[in-house]
Structures are given as C-alpha cells and as structure tokens.
N, C-alpha and C positions, 0 to 999 in steps of 0.2 A: 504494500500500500504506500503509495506516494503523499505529501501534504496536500488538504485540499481536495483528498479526490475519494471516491468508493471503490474503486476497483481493488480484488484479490485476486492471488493467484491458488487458491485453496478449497476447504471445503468446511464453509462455519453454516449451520443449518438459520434458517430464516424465518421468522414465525411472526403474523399476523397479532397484532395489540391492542386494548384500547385504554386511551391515556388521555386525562383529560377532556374525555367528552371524542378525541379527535383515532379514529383508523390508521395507525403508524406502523409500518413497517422498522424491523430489528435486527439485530444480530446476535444470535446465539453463540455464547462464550460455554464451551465446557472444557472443565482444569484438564481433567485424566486425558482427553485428546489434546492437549497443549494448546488450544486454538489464542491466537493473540493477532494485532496489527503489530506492524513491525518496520523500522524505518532509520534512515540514516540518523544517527544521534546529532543533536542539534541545541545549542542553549537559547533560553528561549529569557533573558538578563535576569531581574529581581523583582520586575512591577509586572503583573498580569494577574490572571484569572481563569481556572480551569473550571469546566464545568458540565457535565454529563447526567443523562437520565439511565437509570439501571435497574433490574429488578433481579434478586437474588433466586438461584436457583438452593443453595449454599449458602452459609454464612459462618463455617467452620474455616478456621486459618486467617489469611490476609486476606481481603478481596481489594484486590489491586486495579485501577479503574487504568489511573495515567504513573507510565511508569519512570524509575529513577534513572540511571548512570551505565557505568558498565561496569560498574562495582555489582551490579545488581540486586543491589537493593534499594529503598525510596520509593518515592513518588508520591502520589495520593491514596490511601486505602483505607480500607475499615479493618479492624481488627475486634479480635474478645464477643466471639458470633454476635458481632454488629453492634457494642456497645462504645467502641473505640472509634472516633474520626483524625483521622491522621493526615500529617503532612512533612515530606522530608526529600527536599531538593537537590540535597546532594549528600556524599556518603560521608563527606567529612566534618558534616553538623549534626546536630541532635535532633529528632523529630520533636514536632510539638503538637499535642491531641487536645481532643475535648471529648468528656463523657455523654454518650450518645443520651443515654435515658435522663440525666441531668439534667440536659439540654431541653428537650423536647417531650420528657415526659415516658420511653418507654426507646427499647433495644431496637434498630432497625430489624424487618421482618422479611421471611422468603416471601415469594410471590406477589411482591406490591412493589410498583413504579415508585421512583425516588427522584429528587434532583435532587444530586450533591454538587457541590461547588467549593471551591476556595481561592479567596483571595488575596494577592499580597502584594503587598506595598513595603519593600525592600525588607526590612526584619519581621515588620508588622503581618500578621494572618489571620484571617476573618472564615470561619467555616459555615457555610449556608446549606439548610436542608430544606427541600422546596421554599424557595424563596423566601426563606426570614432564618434570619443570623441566627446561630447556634453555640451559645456560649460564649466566654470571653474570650475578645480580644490575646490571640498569642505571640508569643516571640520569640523567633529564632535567633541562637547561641552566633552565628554571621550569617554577610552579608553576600552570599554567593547564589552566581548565577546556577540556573535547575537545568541539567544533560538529561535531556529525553529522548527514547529511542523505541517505545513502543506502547501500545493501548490493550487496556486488558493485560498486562502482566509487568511485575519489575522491570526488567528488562528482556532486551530481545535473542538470548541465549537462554536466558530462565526458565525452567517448568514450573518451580515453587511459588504460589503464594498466586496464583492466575486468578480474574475473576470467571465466578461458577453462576453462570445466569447469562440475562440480556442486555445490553447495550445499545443507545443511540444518540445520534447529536450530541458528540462530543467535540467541545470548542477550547478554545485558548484566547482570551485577548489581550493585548499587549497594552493593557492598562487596568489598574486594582476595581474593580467595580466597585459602587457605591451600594448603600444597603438597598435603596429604592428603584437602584438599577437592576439588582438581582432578581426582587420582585417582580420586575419587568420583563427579564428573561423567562422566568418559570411560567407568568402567565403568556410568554409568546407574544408582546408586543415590543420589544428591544430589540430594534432593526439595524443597529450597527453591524457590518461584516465582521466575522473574528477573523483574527493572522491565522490562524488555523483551526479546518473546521473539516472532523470527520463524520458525514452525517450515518454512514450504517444503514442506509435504509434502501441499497440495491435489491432486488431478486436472486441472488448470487450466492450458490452453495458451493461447499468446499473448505480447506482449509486458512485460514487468514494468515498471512505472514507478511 
C-alpha cells in the first residue's frame, strides 16, 4: 500500500458495516494471518493527528491501529483488553496512556465501531474516543519526530501485537486538532484533506502489505 491510496497486493477479507447511521465498506484485520498495510517508513515531525474508526474482533494483547519504528515497537494502540489508550512515537521515549474506563466510563468492547484519535502538539497529547477528549492532557518524556511504516501493526516486519478486527478511514494530519475539531471529524463534517489518508474501503481481498 502506497500513501494516499487503497490499493493491496494481498488478501485482507472485506465486510459490509453500518456506522453511524451510514453503509461503509472495511477492512478486515486478522492477527494469526499477519494481515497489516505496510509502507516505506516515513517521519511524519511532532505536530499532527492520527485518527481511525475500528471495531475489535479481539481485544487481548496490543491492538495496534498506527504503527511505530523499526525498533518495532510504538505507535498508537490499546492495551489491558481495551482498558489502556496508548501512545508512543518513537522507541526511545516512554509511552504515555490514559485509563480507558476512567475516561469514559467502561473498557473499550468487541464488536462496536470506535473512533480513536490522538493528538499532538510537540510533547503535548490529547486522546479522543468518538469525538470528545479522553482524559488528561499527557506528556511525552521528548520531543521526537514518530517513524511510521505500517497500519494495523507495530511495525512492518512484526507479527506481534497486530490489530484483530476492522479498520477504516485512517488519517494523519499535519497539525494537533482542536477539541471541536475532532468533534467534527467523528461527526463527518471536517472537510480538511489529511497529509495522509488511508481510506480501506476498496472491494479488494487478499493479503495487505
């Protein structure tokens, strides 16, 4: 998969959704077949915004959305069957989380659509689950640029820690969202292009790499 674009060279299964009221096509992520996107590693600096809809098939281990380094480890994930929200841009900082149920009242669940998102403004990181901030304000230990190289797993040699479920419309913007702009995302009226936008939502089976 290139930036920007839907095309694989694989076979990830495709299954039919309904979210939000709206008919969306997906992509089926399952760990034990390794299936991930997968891409030349790329930093993407300190100010952005990741952001993706997902529905767990699993929520045992890491469920890795956007992944880290070639350390292989990092990126965006849930951890502790879905009580942990995570974020860790590169291998040689410390991640920094928020309590899923503290946040919002209760562990994220199988089989229900989500939008997670995080955003950050250079140390600063703001974690959002459908559109409204989720806990405090955190802070990463430095100020280093996030090497990305794949979607759906750590990284792009990794089998561990893959997410186990659906995926779509997953963005990047190269600037921190506001709270009320996230809001805006989730409900689908936030019409700015991202720097990178994988939307998942081909007819195309097979494996993702």
């Amino acid at each position: 998969v290139q930036d920007n674009a839907t095309t694989t060279d694989g076979a990830v299964t495709v299954t039919q959704e309904k979210l939000e009221g709206l008919a969306l096509t997906d992509l089926n992520f399952e760990r034990d077949t390794d299936a991930k996107f997968t891409f030349t590693e790329f930093n993407i600096s300190t100010v952005y915004t990741l952001a993706c809809w997902v529905k767990h098939e699993s929520l045992t281990g890491n469920q890795t959305y956007f992944g880290g380094n070639s350390a292989g480890d990092g990126g965006m994930y849930v951890s502790d069957t879905g009580d942990d929200f995570n974020f860790l841009p590169k291998s040689t900082t410390s991640a920094v989380s928020i309590d899923i149920s503290d946040a919002i009242g209760a562990a994220l669940a199988t089989d229900k659509w989500y939008h997670l998102a995080v955003s950050r403004n250079g140390t600063a990181v703001e974690f959002y689950i459908n559109g409204v901030k989720a806990g405090a304000t955190q802070t990463l230990g430095s100020d280093e640029a996030h090497a990305m190289d794949a979607i759906g797993a750590e990284h792009d040699g990794d089998s561990t820690n893959n997410m186990d479920g659906n995926m779509r419309d997953c963005r990047i913007y190269d600037l921190a969202l506001s709270a009320d702009q996230m809001a805006s995302l989730y409900s689908g009226s936030y019409n700015v292009t991202p720097l990178h936008w994988w939307k998942l939502d081909d007819s195309v089976q097979g494996t993702a790499t």
